[in-house]
KETORKOL-601504 format. One line per field, with one value per residue (C-alpha): residue number from 0; residue in one letter; x, y, z. Coordinates in steps of 0.001 Angstrom, whole numbers. Layout:
BEGIN
seq <- [NUM | ...]
type <- [a | ...]
x <- [X | ...]
y <- [Y | ...]
z <- [Z | ...]
//
This chain:
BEGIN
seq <- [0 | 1 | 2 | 3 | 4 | 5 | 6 | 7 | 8 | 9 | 10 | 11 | 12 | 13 | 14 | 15 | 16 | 17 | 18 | 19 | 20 | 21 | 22 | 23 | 24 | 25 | 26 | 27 | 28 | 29 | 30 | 31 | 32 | 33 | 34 | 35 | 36 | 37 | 38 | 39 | 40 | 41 | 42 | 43 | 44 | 45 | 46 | 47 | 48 | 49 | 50 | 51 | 52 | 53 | 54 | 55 | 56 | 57 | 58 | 59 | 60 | 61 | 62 | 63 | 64 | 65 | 66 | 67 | 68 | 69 | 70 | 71 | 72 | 73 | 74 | 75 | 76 | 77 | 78 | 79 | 80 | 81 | 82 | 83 | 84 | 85 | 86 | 87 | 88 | 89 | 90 | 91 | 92 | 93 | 94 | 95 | 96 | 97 | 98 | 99 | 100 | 101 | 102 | 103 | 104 | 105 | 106 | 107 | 108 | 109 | 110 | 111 | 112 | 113 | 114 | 115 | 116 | 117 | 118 | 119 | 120 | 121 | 122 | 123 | 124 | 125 | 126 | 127 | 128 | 129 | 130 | 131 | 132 | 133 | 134 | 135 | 136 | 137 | 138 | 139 | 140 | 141 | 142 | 143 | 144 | 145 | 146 | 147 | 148 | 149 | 150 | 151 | 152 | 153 | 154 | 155 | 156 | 157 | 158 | 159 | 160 | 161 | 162 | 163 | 164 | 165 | 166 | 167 | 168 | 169 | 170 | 171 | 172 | 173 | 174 | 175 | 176 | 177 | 178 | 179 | 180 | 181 | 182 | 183 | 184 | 185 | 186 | 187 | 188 | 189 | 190 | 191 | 192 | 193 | 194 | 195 | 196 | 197 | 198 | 199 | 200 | 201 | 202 | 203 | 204 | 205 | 206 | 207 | 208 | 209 | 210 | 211 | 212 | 213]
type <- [x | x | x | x | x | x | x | x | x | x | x | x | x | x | x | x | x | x | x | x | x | x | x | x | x | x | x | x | x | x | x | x | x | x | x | x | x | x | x | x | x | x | x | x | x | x | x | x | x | x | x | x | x | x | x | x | x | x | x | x | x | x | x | x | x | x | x | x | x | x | x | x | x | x | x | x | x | x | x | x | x | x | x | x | x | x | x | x | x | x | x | x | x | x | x | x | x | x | x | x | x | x | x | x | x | x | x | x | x | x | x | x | x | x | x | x | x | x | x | x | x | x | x | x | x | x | x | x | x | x | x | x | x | x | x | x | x | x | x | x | x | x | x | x | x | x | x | x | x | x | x | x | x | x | x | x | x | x | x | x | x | x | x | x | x | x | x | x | x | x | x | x | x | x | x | x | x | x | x | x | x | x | x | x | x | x | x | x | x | x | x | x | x | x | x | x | x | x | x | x | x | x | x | x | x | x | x | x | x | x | x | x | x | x]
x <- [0 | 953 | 1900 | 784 | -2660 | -2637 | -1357 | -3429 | -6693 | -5760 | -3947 | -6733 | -5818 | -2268 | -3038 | -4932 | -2107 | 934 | -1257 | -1945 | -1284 | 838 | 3397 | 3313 | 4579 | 6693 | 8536 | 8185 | 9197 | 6670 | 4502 | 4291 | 6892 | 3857 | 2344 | 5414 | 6132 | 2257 | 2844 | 6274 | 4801 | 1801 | 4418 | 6231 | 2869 | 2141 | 5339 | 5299 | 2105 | 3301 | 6216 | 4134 | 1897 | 5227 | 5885 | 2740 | 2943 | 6560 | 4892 | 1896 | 4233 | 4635 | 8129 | 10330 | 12275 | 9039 | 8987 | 12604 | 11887 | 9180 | 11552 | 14480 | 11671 | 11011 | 14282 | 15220 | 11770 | 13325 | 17185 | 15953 | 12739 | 13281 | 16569 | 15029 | 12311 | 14775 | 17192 | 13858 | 12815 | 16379 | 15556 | 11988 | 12243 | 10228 | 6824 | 4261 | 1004 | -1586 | -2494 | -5020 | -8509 | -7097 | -3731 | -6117 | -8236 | -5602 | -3540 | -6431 | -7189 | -3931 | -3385 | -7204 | -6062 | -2921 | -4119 | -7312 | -7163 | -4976 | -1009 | -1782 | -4137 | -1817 | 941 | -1815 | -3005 | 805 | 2333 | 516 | 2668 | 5749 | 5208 | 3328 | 6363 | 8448 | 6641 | 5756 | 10086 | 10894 | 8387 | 8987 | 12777 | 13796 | 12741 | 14181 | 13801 | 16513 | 14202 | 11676 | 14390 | 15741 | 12178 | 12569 | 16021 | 15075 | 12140 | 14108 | 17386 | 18157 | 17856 | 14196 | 13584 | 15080 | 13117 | 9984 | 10830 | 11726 | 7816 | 6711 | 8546 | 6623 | 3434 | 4620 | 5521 | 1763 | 60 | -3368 | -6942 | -9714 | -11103 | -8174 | -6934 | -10078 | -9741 | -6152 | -7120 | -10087 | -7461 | -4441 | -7203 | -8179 | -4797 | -4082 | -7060 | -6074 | -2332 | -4971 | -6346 | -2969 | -1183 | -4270 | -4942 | -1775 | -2253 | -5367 | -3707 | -6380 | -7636 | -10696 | -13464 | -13064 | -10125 | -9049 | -6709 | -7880]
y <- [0 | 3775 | 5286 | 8642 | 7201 | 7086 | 10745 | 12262 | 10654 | 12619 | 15480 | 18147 | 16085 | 17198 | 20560 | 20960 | 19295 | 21309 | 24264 | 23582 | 25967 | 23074 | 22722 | 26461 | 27279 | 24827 | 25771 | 29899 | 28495 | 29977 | 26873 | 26384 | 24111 | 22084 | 20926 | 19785 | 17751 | 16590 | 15449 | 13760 | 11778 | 11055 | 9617 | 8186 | 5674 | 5758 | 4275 | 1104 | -218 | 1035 | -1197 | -3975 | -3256 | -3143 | -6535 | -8203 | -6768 | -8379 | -11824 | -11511 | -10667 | -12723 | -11891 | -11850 | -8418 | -7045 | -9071 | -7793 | -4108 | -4084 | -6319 | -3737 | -645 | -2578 | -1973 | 1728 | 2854 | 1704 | 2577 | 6127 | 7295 | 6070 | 8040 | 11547 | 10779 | 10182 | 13367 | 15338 | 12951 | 13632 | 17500 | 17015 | 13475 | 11438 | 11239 | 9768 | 10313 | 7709 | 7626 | 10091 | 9674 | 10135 | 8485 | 5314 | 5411 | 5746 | 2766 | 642 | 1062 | -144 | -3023 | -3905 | -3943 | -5211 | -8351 | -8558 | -6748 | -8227 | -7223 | -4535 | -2560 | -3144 | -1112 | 1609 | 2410 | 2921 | 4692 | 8018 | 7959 | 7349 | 9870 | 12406 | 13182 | 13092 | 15684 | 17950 | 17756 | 18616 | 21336 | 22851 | 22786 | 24361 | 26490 | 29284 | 26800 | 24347 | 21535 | 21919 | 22137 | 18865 | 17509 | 18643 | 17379 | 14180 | 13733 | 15697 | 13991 | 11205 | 7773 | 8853 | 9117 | 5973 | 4267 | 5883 | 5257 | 1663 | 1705 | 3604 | 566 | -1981 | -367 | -107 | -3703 | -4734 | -6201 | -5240 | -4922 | -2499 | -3296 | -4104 | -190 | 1136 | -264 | 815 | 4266 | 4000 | 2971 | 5428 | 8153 | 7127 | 6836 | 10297 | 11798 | 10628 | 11970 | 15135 | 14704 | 13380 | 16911 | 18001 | 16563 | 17919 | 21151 | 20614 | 18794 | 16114 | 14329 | 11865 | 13438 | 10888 | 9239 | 6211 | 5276 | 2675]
z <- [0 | -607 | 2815 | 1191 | 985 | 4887 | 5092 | 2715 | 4420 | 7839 | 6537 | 8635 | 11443 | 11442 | 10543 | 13709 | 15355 | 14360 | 15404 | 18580 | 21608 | 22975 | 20037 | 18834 | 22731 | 22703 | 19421 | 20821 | 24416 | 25734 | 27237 | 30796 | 32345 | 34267 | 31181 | 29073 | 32475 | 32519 | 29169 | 29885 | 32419 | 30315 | 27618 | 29941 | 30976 | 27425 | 25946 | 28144 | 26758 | 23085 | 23410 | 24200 | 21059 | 19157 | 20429 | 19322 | 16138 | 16038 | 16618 | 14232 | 11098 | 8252 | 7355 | 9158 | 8569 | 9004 | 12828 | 12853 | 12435 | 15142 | 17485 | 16947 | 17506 | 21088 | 22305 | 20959 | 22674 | 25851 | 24749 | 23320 | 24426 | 28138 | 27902 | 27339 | 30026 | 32426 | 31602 | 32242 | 35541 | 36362 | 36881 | 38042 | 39949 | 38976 | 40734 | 37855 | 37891 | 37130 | 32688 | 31759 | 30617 | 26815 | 27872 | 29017 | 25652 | 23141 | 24756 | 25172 | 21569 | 20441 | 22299 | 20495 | 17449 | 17600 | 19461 | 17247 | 13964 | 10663 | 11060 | 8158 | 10572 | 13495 | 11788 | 10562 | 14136 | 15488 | 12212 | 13505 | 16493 | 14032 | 11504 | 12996 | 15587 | 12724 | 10645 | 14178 | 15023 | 11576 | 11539 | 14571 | 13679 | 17360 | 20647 | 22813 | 25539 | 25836 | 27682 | 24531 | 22043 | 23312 | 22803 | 19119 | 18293 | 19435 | 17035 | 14120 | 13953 | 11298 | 14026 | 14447 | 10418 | 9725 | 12140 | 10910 | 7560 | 8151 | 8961 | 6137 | 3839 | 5815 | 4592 | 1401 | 1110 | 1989 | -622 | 156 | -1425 | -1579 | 1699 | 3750 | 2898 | 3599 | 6839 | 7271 | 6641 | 9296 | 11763 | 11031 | 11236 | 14464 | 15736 | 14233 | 16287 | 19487 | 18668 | 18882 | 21812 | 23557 | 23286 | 24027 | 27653 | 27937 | 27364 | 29323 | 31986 | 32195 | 34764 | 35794 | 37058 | 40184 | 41908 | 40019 | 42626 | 45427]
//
């Protein structure tokens, strides 16, 4: 399948993404410090079920450098993206905060589909999390702040493409028909809303109307 099928069917979504109060403070440095750390710890909770999803998808592919791309992704989310959480717990400690409402929903719907839904729909509901970051680092480019420029480097530098593009082949390499595309698209738009609603919360600095703890 064309990747740029899947983009083109959500491109609004982005739109509304990359202007966002979150990421247009961010890139001007002027959004508050408690809400890039609400979000940090957000994607901090949200990451260890993503790896997980990663890992199923792994298991359910047919080829194996396909099972070998998701296997390697496994172990750079916990390598990479477990490194920059913990040089921003590092300045903050690191008290975590129980997932958010939207945090809860969008990780809930991955793990459905990866466990239930085809491999092909699998890798369209995580690909928004790939190449959306990708396309919101290399748009933001930079920020005045150095703990949001960090942020932006990370998702901007070459490691990060090649992983997403490494993806991006994966869905190319899918022979799929009429109705298995239509049902990729369905899921990479959903995934691409909840990437939404994620920086979102955040910005929002959501929380359950009750006490979910016990």
């Amino acid at each position: 399948m064309d990747p740029e099928k899947l983009w083109k069917s959500s491109e609004e979504i982005f739109e509304s993404i990359i202007r966002h109060p979150f990421l247009t403070e961010m890139r001007d440095g002027t959004l508050p410090e408690e809400k890039f750390r609400y979000y940090i710890i957000q994607d901090y909770q949200y990451l260890k079920v993503f790896s997980k999803v990663l890992s199923i998808l792994s298991a359910k592919a047919d080829e194996e450098r396909h099972s070998s791309i998701f296997a390697d992704h496994v172990n750079h989310v916990k390598r990479n993206e477990e490194k920059l959480h913990e040089y921003y717990f590092s300045m903050w400690g690191k008290a975590l905060a129980e997932p958010s409402p939207t945090n809860v929903m969008y990780t809930s719907y991955l793990s459905t589909v990866a466990y239930s839904r085809p491999f092909h729909e699998g890798v369209a509901a995580v690909l928004p999390c790939y190449w959306i970051y990708l396309r919101v680092g290399e748009q933001l480019t930079s920020s005045s702040n150095p703990l949001y420029d960090k942020w932006i480097k990370n998702y901007s530098g070459k490691d990060y493409e090649a992983g997403v593009k490494e993806v991006l082949q994966i869905v190319s390499d899918l022979k799929t028909n009429e109705d298995e595309e239509r049902n990729m698209i369905r899921q990479f738009r959903i995934g691409s809303v909840f990437e939404y609603m994620f920086w979102d919360s955040a910005y929002k600095m959501e929380k359950f109307a009750f006490r979910t703890d016990v």
